[in-house]
KERO-291123 format. One record per residue: residue in one letter; x, y, z of N, C-alpha, C in turn; residue number from 1. Coordinates in steps of 0.2 Angstrom, whole numbers, plus 5000, padded with zeros to 4 digits. Layout:
! KERO-291123
+---+------+------+------+------+------+------+------+------+------+-----+
! r !  n.x !  n.y !  n.z ! ca.x ! ca.y ! ca.z !  c.x !  c.y !  c.z !   k !
+---+------+------+------+------+------+------+------+------+------+-----+
! a !    X !    Y !    Z !    X !    Y !    Z !    X !    Y !    Z ! NUM !
...
+---+------+------+------+------+------+------+------+------+------+-----+
! end
This chain:
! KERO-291123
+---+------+------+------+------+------+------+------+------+------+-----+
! r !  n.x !  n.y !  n.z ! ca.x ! ca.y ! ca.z !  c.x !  c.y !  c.z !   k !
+---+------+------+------+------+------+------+------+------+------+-----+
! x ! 4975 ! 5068 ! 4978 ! 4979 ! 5064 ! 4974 ! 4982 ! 5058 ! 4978 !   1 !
! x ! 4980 ! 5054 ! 4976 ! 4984 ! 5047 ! 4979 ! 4992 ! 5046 ! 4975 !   2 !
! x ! 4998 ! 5045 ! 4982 ! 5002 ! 5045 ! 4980 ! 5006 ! 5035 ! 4986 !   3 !
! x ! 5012 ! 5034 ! 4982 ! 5015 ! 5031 ! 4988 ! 5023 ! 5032 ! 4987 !   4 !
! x ! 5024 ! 5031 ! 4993 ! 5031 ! 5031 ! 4995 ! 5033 ! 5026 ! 5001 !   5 !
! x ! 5040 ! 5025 ! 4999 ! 5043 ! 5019 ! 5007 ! 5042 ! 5025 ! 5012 !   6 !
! x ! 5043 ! 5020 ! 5018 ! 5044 ! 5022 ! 5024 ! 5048 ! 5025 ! 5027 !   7 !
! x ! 5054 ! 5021 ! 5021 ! 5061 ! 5024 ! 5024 ! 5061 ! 5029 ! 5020 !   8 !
! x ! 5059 ! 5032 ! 5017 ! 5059 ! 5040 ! 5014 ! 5058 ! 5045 ! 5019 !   9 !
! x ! 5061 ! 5052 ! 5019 ! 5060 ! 5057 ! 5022 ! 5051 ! 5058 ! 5021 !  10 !
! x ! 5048 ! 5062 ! 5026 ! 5043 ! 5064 ! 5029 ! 5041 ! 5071 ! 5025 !  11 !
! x ! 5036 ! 5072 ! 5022 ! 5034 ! 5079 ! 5018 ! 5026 ! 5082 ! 5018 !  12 !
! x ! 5028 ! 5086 ! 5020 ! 5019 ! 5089 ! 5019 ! 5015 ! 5088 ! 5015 !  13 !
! x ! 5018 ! 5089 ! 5010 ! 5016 ! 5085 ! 5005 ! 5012 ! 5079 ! 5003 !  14 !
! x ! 5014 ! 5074 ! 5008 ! 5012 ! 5066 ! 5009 ! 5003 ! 5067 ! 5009 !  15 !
! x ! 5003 ! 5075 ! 5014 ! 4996 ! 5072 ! 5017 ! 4996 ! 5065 ! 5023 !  16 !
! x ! 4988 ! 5063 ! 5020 ! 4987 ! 5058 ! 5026 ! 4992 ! 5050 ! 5024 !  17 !
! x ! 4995 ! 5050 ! 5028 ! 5000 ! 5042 ! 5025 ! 4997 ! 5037 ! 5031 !  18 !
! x ! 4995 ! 5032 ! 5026 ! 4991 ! 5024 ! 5027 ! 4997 ! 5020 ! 5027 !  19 !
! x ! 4998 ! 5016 ! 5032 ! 5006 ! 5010 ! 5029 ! 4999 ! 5004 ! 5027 !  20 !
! x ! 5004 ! 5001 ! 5023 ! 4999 ! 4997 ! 5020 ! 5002 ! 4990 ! 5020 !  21 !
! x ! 5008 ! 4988 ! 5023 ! 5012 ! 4983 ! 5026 ! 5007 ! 4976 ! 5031 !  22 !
! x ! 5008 ! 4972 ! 5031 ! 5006 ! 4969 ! 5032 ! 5010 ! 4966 ! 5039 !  23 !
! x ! 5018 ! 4967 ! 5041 ! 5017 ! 4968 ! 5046 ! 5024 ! 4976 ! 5046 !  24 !
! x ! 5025 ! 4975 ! 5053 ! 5028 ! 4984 ! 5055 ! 5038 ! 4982 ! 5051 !  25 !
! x ! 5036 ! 4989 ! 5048 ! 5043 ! 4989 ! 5044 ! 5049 ! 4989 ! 5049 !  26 !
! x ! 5054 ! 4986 ! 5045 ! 5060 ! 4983 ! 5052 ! 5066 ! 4989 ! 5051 !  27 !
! x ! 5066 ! 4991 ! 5058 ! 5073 ! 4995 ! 5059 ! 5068 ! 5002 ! 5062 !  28 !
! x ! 5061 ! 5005 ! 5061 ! 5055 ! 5009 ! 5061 ! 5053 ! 5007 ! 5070 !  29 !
! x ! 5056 ! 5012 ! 5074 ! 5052 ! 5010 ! 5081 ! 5043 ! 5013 ! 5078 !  30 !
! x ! 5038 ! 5013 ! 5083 ! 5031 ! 5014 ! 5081 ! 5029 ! 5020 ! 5082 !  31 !
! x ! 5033 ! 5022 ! 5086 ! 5033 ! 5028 ! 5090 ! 5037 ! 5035 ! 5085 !  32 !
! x ! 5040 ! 5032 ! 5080 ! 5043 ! 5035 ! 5076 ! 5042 ! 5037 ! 5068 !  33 !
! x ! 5038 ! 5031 ! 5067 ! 5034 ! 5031 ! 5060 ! 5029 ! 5038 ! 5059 !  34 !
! x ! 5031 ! 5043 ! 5056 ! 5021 ! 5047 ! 5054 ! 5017 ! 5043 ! 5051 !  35 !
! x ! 5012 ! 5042 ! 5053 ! 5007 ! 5040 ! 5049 ! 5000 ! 5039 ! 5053 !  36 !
! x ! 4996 ! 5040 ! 5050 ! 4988 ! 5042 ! 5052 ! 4985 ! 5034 ! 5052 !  37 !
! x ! 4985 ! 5030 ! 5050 ! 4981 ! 5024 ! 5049 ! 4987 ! 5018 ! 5048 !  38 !
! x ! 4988 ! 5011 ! 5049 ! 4991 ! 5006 ! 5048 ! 4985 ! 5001 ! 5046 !  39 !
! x ! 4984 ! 4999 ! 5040 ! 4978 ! 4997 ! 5035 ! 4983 ! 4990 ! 5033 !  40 !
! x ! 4982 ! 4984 ! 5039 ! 4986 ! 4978 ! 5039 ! 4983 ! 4975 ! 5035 !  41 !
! x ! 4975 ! 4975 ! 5035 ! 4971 ! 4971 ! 5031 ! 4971 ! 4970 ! 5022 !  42 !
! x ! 4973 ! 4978 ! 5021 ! 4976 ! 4979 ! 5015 ! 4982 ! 4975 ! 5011 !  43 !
! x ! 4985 ! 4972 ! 5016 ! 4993 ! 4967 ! 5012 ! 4990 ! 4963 ! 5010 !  44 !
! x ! 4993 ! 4958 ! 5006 ! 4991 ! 4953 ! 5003 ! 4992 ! 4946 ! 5008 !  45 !
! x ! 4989 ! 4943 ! 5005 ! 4990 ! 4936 ! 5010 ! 4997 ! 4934 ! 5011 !  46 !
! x ! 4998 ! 4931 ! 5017 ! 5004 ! 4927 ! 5019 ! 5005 ! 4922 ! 5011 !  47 !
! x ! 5000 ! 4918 ! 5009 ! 5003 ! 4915 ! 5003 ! 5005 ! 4916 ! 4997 !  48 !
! x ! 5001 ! 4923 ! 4996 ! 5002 ! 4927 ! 4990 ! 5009 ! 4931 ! 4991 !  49 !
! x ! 5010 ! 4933 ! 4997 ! 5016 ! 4937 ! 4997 ! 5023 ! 4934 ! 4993 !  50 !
! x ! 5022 ! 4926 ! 4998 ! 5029 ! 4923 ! 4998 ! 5028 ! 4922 ! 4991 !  51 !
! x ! 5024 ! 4916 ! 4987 ! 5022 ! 4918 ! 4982 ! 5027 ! 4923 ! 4976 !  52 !
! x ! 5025 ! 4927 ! 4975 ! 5027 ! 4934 ! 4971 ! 5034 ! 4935 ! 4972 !  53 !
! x ! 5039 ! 4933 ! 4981 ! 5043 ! 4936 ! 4982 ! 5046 ! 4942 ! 4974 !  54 !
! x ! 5043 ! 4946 ! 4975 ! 5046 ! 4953 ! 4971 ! 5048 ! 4950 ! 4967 !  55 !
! x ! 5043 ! 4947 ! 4960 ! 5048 ! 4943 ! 4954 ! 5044 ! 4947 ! 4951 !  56 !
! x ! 5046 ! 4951 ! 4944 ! 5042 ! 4955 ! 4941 ! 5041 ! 4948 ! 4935 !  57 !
! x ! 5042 ! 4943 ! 4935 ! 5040 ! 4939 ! 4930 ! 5034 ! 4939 ! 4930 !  58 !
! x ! 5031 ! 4939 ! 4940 ! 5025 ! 4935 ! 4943 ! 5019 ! 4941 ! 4943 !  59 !
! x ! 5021 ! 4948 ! 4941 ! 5019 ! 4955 ! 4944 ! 5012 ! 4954 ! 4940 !  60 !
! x ! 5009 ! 4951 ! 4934 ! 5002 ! 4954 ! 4929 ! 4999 ! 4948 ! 4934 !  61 !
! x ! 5003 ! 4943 ! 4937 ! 4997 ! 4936 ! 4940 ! 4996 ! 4939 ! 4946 !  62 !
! x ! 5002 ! 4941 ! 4949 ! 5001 ! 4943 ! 4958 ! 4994 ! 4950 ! 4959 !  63 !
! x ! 4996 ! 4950 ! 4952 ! 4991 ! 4960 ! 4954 ! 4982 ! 4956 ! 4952 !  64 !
! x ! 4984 ! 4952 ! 4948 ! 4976 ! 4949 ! 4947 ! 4972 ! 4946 ! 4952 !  65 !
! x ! 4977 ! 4941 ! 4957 ! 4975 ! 4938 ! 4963 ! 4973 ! 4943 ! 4967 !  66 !
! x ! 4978 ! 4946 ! 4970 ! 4980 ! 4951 ! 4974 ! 4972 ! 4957 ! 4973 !  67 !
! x ! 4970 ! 4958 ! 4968 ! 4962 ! 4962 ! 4966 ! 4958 ! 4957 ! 4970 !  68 !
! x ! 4957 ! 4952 ! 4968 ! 4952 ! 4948 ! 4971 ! 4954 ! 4947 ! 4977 !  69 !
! x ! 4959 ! 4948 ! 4982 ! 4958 ! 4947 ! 4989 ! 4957 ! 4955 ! 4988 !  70 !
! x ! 4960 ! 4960 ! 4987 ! 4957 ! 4966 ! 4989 ! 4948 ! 4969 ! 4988 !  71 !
! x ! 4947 ! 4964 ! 4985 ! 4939 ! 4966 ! 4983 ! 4936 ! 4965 ! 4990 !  72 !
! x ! 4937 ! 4961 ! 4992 ! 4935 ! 4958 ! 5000 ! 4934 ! 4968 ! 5006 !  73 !
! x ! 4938 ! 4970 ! 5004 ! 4939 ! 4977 ! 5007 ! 4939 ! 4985 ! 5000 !  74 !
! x ! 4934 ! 4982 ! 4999 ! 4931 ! 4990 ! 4994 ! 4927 ! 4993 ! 4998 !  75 !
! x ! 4925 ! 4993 ! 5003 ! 4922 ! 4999 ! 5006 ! 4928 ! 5004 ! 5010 !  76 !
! x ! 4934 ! 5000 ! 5012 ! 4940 ! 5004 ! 5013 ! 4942 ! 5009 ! 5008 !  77 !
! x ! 4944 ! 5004 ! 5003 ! 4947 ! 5006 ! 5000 ! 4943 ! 5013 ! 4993 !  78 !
! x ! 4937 ! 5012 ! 4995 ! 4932 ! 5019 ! 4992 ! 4934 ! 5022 ! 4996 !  79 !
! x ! 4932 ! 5022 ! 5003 ! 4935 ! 5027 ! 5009 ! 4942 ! 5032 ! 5008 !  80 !
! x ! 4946 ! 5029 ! 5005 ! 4953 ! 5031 ! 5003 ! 4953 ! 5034 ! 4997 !  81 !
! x ! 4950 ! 5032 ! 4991 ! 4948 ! 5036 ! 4985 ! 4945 ! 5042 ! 4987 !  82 !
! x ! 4941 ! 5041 ! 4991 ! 4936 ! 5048 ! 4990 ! 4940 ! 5054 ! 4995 !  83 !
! x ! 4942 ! 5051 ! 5000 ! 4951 ! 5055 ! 5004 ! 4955 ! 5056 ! 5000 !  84 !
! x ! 4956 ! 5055 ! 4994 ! 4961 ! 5056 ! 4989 ! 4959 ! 5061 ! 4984 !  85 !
! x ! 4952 ! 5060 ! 4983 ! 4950 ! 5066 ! 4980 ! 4949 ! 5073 ! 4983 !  86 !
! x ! 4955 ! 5077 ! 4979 ! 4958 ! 5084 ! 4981 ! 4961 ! 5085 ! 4986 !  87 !
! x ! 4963 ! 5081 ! 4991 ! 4967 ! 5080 ! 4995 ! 4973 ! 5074 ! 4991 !  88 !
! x ! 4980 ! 5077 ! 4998 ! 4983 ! 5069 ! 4995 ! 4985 ! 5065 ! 5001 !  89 !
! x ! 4985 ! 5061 ! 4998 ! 4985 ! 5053 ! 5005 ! 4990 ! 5049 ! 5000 !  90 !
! x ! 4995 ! 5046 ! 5004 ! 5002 ! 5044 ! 5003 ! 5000 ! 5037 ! 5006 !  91 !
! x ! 5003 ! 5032 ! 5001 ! 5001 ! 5024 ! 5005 ! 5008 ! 5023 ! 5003 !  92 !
! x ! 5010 ! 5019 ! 5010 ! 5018 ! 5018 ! 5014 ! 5016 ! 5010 ! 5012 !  93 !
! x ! 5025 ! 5008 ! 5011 ! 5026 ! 5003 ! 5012 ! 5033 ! 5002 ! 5014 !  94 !
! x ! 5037 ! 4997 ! 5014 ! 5043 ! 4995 ! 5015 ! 5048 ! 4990 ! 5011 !  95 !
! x ! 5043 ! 4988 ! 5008 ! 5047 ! 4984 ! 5002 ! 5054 ! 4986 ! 4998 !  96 !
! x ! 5059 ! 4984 ! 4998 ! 5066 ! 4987 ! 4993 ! 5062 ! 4990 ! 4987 !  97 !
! x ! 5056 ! 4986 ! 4984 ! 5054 ! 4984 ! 4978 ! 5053 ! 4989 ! 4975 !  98 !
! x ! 5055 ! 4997 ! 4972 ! 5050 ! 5002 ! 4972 ! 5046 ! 5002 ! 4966 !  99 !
! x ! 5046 ! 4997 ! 4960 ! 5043 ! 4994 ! 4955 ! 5039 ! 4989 ! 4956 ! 100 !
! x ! 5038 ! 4985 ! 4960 ! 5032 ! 4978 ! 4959 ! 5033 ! 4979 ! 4968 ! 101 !
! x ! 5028 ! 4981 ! 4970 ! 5023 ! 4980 ! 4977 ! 5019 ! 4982 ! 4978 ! 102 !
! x ! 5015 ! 4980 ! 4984 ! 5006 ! 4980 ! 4985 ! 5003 ! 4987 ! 4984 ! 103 !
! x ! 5009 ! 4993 ! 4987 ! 5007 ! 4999 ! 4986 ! 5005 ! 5001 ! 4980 ! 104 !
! x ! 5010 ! 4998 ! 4975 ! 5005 ! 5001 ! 4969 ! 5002 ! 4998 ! 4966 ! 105 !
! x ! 5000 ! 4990 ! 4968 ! 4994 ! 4988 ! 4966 ! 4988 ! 4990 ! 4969 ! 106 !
! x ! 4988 ! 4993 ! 4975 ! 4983 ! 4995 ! 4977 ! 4979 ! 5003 ! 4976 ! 107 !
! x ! 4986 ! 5007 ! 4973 ! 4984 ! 5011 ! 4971 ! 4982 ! 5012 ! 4962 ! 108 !
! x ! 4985 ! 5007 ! 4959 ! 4979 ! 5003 ! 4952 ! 4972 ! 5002 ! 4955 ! 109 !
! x ! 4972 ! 4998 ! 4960 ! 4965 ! 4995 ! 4962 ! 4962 ! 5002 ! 4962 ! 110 !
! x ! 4964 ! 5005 ! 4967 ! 4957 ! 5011 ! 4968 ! 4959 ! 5018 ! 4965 ! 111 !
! x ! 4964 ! 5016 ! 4959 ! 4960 ! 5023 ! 4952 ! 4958 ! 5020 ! 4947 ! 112 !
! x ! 4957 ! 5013 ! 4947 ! 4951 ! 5010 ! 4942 ! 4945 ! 5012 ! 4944 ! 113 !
! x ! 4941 ! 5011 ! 4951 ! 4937 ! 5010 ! 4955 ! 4932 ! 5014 ! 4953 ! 114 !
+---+------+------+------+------+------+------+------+------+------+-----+
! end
């Protein structure tokens, strides 16, 4: 089961394997203190797209359509992460306040379309 959750969230067995998918290291988080298996930088969206979007849910149906198109670039990852997800659970981190419009749950749209 693909799931996501912030970073600043408590730590749970549950999570399974946790991917941050931040494009850069969440602030206040030494690196040595973060759990997680994988840091999957390529997965963020671009510097322009970010700024961009800054967390406007007005922007959210255009940011996720771009935001596909640069993720298609990295489908062989992100099958990788599906197919980890099936039956197991894998938890994709981020950091953003936003817990309704960011990359984590676009990404997690992108690959339960897939």
């Amino acid at each position: 089961m693909l799931k996501i959750k912030r970073v600043y969230d408590e730590e749970s067995q549950q999570d399974g394997k946790r991917y941050l998918v931040d494009g850069v290291w969440p602030r206040g988080i030494k690196k040595e203190d973060l759990k997680h298996d994988e840091w999957y930088r390529e997965l963020s969206p671009s510097s322009d797209l970010r700024k961009w979007f800054n967390h406007d849910a007005g922007r959210w149906d255009e940011f996720r359509k771009k935001y596909f198109r640069e993720l298609s670039v990295h489908e062989d990852l992100l099958k990788d992460i599906k197919e980890e997800s099936d039956g197991h659970n894998v938890t994709l981190l981020y950091s953003a306040k936003d817990e309704k419009y960011n990359q984590a749950i676009a990404i997690k749209e992108y690959i339960e379309k897939m």
